[in-house]
C-alpha positions as CSV (number, residue, x, y, z in Angstrom):
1,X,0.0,0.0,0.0
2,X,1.4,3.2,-0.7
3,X,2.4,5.6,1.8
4,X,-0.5,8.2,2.6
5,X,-2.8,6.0,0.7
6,X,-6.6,5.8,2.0
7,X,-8.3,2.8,2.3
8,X,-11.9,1.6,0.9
9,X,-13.3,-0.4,4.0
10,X,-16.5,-2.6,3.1
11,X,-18.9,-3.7,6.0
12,X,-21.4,-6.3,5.0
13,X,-23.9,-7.2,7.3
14,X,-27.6,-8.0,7.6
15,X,-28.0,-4.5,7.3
16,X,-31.4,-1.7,5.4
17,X,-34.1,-4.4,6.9
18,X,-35.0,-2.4,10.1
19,X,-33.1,-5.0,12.3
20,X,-32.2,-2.9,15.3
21,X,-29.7,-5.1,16.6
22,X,-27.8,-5.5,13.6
23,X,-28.0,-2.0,12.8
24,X,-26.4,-1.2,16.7
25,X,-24.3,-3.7,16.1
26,X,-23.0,-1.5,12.5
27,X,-23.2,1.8,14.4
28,X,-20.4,0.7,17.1
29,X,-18.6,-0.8,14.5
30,X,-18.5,2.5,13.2
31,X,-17.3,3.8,15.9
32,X,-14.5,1.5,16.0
33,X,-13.5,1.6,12.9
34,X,-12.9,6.1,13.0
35,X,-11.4,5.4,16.5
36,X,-8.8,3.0,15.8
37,X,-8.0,4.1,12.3
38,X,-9.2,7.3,11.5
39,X,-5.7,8.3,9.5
40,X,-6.3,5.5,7.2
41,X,-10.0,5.9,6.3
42,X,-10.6,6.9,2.9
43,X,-14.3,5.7,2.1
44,X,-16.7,3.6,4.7
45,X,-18.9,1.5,2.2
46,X,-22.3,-0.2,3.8
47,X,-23.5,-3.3,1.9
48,X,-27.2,-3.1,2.7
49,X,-30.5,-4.3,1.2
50,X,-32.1,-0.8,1.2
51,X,-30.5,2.5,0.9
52,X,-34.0,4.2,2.2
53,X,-33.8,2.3,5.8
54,X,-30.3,2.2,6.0
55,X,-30.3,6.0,6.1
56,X,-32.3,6.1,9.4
57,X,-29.8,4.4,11.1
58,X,-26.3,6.1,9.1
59,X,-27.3,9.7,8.3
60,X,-23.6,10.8,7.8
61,X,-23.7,11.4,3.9
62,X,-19.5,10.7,3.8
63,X,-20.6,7.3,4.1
64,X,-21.7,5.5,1.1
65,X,-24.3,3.1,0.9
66,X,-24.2,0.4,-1.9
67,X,-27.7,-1.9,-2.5
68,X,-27.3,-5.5,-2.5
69,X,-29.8,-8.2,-2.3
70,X,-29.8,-12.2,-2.2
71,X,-27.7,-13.0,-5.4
72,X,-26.2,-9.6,-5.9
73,X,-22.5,-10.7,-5.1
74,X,-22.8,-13.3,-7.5
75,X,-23.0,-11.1,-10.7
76,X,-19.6,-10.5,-12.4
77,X,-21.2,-7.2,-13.2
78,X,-21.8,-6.1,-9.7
79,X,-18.4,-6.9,-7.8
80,X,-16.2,-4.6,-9.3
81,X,-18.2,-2.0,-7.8
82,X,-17.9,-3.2,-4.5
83,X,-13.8,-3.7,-4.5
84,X,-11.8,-1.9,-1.8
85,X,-9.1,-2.9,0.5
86,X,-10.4,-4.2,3.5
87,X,-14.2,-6.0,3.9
88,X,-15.4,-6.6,7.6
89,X,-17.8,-9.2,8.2
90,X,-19.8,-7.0,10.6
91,X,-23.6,-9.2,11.0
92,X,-23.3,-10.8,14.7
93,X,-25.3,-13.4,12.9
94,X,-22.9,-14.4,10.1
95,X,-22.2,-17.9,10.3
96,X,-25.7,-18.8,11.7
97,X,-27.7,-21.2,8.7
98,X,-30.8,-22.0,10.8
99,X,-33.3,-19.7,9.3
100,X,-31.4,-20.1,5.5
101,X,-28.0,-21.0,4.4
102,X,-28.4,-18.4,1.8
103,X,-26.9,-15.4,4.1
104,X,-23.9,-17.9,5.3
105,X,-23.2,-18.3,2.0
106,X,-23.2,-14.8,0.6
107,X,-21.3,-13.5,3.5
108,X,-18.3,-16.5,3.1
109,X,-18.5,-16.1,-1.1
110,X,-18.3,-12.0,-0.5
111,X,-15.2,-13.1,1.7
112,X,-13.4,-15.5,-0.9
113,X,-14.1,-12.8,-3.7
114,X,-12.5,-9.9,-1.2
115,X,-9.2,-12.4,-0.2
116,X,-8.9,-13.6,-3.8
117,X,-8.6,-10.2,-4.8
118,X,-6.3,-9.0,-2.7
119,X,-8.4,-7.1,0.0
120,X,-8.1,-7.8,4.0
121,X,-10.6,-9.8,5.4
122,X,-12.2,-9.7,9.2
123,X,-14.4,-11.3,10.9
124,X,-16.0,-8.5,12.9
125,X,-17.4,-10.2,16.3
126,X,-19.4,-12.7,14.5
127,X,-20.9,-15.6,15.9
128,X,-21.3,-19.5,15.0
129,X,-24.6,-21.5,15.6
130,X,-25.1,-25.4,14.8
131,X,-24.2,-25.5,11.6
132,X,-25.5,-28.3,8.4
133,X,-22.4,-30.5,7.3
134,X,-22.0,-28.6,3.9
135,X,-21.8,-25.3,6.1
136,X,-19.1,-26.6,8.3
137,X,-17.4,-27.8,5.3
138,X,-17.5,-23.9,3.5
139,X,-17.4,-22.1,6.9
140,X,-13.8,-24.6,7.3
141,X,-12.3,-23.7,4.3
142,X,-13.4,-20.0,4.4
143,X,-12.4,-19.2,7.9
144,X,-8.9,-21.3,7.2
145,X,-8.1,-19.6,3.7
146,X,-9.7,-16.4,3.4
147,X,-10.2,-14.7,6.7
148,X,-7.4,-13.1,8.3
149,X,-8.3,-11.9,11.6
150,X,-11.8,-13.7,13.5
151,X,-13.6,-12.3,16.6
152,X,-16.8,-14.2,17.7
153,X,-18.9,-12.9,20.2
154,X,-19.3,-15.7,23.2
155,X,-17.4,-18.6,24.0
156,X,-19.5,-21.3,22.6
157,X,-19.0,-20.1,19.0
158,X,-15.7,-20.4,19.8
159,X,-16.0,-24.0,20.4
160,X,-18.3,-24.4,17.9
161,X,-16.1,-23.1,14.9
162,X,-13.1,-25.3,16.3
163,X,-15.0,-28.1,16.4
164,X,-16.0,-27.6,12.5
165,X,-11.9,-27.2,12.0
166,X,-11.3,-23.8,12.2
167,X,-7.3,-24.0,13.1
168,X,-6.6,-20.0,12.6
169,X,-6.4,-18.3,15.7
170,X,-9.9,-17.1,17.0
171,X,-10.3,-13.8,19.7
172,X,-12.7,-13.9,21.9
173,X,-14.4,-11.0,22.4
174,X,-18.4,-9.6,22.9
175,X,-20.9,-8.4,20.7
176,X,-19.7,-4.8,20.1
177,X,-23.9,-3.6,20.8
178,X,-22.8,-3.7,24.3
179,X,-21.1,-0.6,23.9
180,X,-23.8,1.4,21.8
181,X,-23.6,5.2,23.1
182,X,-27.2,5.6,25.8
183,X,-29.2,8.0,25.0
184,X,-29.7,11.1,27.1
185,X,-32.3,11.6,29.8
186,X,-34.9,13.7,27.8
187,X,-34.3,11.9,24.5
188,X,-35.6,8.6,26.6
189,X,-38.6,10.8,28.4
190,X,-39.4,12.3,24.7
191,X,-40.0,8.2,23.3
192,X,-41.9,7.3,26.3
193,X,-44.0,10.2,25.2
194,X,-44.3,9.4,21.4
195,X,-44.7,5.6,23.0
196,X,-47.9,6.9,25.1
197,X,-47.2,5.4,27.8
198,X,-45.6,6.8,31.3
199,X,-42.9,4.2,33.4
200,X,-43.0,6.5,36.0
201,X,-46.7,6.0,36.8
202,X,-47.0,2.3,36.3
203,X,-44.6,-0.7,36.0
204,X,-43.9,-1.5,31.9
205,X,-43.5,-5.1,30.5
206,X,-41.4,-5.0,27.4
207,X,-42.6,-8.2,24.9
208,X,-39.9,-8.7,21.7
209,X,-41.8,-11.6,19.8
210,X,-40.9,-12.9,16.3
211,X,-42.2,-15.7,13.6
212,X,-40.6,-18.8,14.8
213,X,-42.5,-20.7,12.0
214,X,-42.0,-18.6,8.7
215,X,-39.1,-20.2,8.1
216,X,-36.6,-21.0,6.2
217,X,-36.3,-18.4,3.5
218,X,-36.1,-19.8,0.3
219,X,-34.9,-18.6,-3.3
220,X,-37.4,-18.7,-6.0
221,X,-38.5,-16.6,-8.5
222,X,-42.6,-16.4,-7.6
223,X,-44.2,-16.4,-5.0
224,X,-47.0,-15.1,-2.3
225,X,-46.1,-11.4,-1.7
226,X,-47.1,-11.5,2.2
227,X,-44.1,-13.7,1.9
228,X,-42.0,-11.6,0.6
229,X,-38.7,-11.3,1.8
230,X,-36.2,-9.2,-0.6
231,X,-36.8,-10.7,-4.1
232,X,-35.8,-13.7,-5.1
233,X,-36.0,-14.6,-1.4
234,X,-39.1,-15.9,0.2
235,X,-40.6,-17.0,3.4
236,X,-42.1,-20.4,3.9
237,X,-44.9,-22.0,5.3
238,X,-46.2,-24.7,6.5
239,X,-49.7,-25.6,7.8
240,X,-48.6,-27.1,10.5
241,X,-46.3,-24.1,11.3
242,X,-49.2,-21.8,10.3
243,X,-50.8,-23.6,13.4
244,X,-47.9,-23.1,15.4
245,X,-47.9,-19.7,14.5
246,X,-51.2,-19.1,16.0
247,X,-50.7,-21.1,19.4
248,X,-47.4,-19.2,19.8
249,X,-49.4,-15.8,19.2
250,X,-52.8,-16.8,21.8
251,X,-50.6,-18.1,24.3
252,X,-48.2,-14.9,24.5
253,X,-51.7,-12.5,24.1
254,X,-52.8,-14.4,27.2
255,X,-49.7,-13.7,29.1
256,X,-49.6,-10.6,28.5
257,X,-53.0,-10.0,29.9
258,X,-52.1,-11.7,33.1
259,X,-49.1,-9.7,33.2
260,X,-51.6,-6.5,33.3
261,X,-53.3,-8.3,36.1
262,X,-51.1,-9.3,37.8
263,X,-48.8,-6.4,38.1
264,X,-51.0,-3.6,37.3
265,X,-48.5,-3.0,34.1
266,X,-49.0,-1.8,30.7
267,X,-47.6,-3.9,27.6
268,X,-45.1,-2.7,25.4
269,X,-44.9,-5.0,22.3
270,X,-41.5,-4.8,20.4
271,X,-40.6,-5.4,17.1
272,X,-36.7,-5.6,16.8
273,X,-36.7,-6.4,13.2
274,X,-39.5,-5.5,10.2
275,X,-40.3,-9.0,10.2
276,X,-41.4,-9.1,14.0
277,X,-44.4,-6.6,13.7
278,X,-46.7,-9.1,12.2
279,X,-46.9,-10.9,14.9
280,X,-46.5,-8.2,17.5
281,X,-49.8,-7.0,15.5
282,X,-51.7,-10.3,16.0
283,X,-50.6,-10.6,19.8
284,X,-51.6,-7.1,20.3
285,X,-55.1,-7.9,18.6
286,X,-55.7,-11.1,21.0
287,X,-55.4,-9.1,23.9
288,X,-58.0,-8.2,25.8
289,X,-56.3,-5.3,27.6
290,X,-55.4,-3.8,24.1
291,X,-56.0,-0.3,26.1
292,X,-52.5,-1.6,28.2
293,X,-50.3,-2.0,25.8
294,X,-48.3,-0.2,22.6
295,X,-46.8,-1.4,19.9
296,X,-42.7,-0.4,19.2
297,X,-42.1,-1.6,15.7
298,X,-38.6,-0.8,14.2
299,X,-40.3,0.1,11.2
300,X,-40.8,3.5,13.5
301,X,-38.5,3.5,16.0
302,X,-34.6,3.4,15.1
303,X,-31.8,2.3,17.9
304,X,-31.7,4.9,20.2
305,X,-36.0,4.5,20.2
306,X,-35.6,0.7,21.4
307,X,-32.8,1.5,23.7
308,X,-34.6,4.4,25.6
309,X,-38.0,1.8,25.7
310,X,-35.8,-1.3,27.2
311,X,-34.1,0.9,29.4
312,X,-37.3,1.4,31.7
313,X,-38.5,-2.0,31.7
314,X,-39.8,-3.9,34.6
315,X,-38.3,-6.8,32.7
316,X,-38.8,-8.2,29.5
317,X,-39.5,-12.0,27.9
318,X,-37.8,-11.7,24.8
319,X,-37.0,-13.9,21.6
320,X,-34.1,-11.6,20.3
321,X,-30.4,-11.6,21.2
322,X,-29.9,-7.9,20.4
323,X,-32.3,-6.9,23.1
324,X,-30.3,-8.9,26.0
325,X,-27.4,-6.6,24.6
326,X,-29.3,-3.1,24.5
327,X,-31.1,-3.9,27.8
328,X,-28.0,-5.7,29.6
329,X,-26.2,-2.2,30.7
330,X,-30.2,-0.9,32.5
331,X,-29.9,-4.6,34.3
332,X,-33.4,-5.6,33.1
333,X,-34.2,-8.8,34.6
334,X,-35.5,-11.2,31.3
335,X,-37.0,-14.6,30.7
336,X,-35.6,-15.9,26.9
337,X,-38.5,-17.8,24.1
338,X,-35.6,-19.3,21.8
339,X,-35.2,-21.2,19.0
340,X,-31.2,-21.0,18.5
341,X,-27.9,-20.8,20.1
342,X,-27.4,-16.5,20.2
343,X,-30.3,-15.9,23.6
344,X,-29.2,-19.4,24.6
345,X,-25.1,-18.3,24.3
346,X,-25.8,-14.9,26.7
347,X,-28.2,-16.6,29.4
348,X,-25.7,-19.3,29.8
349,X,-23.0,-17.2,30.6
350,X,-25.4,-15.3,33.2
351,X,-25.9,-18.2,35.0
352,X,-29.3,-17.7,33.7
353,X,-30.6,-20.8,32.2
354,X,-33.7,-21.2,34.6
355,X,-35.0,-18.5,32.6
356,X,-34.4,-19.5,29.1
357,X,-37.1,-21.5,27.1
358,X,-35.9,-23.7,24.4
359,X,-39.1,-23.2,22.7
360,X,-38.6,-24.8,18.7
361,X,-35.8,-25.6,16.9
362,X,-35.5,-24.4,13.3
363,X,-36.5,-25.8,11.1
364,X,-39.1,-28.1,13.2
365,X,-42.8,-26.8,12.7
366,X,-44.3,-27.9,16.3
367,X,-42.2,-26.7,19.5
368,X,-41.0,-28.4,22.1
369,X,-42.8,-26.9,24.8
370,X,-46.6,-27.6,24.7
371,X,-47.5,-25.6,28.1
372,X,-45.7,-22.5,27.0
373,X,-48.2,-20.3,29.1
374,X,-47.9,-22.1,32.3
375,X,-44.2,-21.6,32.1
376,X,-43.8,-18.4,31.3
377,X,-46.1,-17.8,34.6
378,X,-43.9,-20.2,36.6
379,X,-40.7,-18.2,35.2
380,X,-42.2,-14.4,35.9
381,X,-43.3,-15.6,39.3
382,X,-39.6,-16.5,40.1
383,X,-37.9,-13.9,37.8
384,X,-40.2,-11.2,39.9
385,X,-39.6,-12.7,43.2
386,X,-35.9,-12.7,43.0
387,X,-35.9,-9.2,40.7
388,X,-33.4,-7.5,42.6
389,X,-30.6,-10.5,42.8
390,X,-31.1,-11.1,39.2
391,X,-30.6,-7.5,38.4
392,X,-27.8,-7.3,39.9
393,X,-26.3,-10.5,38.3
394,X,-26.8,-8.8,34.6
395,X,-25.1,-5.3,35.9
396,X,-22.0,-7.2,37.2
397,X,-22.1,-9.3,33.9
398,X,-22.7,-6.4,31.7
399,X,-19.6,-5.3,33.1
400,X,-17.7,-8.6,31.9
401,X,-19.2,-8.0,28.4
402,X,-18.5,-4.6,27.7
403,X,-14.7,-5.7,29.1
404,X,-14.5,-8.2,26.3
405,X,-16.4,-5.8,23.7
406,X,-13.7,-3.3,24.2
407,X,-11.1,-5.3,23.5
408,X,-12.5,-5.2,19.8
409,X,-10.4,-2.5,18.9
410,X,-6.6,-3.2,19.8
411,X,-7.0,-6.9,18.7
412,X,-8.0,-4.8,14.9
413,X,-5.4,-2.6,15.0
414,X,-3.1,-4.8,16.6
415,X,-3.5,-7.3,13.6
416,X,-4.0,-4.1,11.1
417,X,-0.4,-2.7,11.8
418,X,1.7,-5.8,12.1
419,X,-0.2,-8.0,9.5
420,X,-2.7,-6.0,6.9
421,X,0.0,-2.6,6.5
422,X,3.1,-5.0,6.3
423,X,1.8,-7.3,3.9
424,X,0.2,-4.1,1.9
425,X,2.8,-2.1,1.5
426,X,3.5,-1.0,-2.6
């Protein structure tokens, strides 16, 4: 690389979908990336699926936003408009396959194309679920040949990509989310108000649900637009999922309206990712205390929204990782509905698992748990009962994470000044 020379830094992530914990995830890795290296940034690229949503999150109009969608990377007239010098693999979710392989594979074929063509390569504090045979096979070779620096995000991806024959050196660090900026006092008492809702007056329940059954995305080339995903891409049904579907949704609406009986609360329903709100919608509509609760869907509400709503939370029974993260520094005591490893990776190091419900696993259509109601009752009675112990656990923890999230940036410039420069240099 020549002296004085800028550098064209691509991160590609799950990133334009209204995913709030990817997009928190891409704002600290902003952050990191203009604190570590600011002398050597030239051009910040985002590889997102739409330029429109993306710009709620990334408003600086120095960074450059570039449209992909499923297949993009694959046409020989598209990836000469993405070259630069280094790509970071910044979606937590990277080398998860569960709800497609399609994303695992675009993400590993966007890091062969980079390596191949001379660019550096990171793995950006990724994570590693229970991969299909053929995906431990590609993530192998990948991670081994074309990756030159990997950070996951909790020790049992760790394990997990050693056990598929990852040999390279892997850093374990934390999900950089756990260091997104909070917002300030009267930006969290100006949501509350757009929300409707006071904290102050009564105790608030925070619900993140999601489609555990519209899954997995598949590519064709028509199909039902309700199922839309991002063309070519398409959820899938079954009717035995579509069943599921509505158990999952009556037996949450019914907690929730126990939860406003029991506590005197109000209800707020969130949608962490577009995808989530349907659902949110139908919960919210088989309540009978619909006057109790609010809907939060991303759609509305960007990161700094979500964080200033989890912030005041009695506690929350959640199905999304991202919302352990943005809650985790508040201490919001939280009962996990899962159906991977990410929820089940943070309550495990909590010491949390009493609280976690392995409630499907993809792609199954029927979940494990058939008295999902009574133990989400059984959970909240303990949860509540021992509030203030378990509150306390996730502050001192939260303290542990952001520990390991901070170490993020010297292990990247560490390995940027005595590997990427060296090997770089005209």
């Amino acid at each position: 690389m020549a002296e004085g020379k800028k550098l064209t830094i691509n991160l590609f992530g799950y990133n334009g979908v209204n995913n709030t914990g990817s997009e928190a995830k891409l704002i600290s890795t902003l952050i990191d990336l203009k604190e570590t290296i600011p002398e050597y940034i030239g051009k910040i690229r985002i590889l997102t699926q739409n330029i429109a949503n993306q710009r709620r999150y990334v408003s600086d109009p120095e960074i450059e936003l570039f449209e992909i969608k499923p297949g993009t990377l694959v046409n020989p007239f598209i990836l000469p408009k993405v070259k630069g010098d280094l790509l970071l693999l910044s979606e937590g979710s990277t080398f998860i396959d569960h709800f497609s392989s399609v994303f695992m594979w675009m993400f590993c074929f966007a890091a062969t194309v980079a390596k191949l063509r001379g660019e550096g390569v990171v793995a950006f504090s990724n994570d590693c679920g229970h991969l299909k045979p053929l995906n431990q096979k590609i993530l192998k070779r990948t991670m081994n040949k074309y990756v030159d620096l990997i950070m996951l995000r909790n020790p049992d991806a760790v394990a997990r990509m050693k056990e598929y024959g990852v040999s390279k050196e892997i850093h374990l660090v934390a999900d950089g989310a756990y260091l997104y900026p909070t917002p300030s006092q009267q930006y969290i008492e100006n949501v509350w108000k757009k929300v409707g809702i006071d904290p102050r007056t009564r105790p608030v329940i925070g619900l993140c649900p999601k489609e555990f059954f519209w899954w997995p995305i598949k590519i064709k080339f028509i199909g039902r637009r309700e199922d839309l995903y991002n063309w070519p891409a398409y959820h899938s049904w079954t009717e035995e999922g579509r069943k599921s579907s509505q158990r999952y949704v009556e037996e949450t609406a019914r907690y929730a309206d126990w939860c406003v009986d029991k506590f005197g609360a109000d209800i707020v329903l969130i949608s962490m990712e577009h995808m989530d709100y349907p659902p949110a919608k139908r919960i919210y509509d088989t309540m009978k205390h619909k006057d109790r609760a609010r809907l939060v869907p991303s759609d509305e509400y960007i990161v700094d929204d979500i964080v200033a709503v989890l912030s005041a939370l009695k506690f929350q029974v959640t199905t999304r990782y991202h919302s352990t993260v943005l809650a985790s520094k508040f201490g919001i005591p939280m009962i996990s509905v899962s159906s991977d490893t990410r929820c089940e990776a943070v309550f495990r190091e909590l010491g949390m698992m009493d609280y976690f419900i392995d409630y499907v696993k993809h792609p199954e259509r029927v979940p494990k748990v058939p008295n999902h109601y009574e133990l989400l009752v059984q959970m909240t009675e303990k949860l509540v009962a021992n509030e203030t112990t378990i509150k306390n656990r996730i502050l001192e923890a939260d303290k542990r994470f952001v520990e390991r999230a901070k170490k993020i940036r010297p292990i990247f410039k560490n390995w940027f000044e005595k590997e990427y420069l060296p090997a770089h240099q005209a």
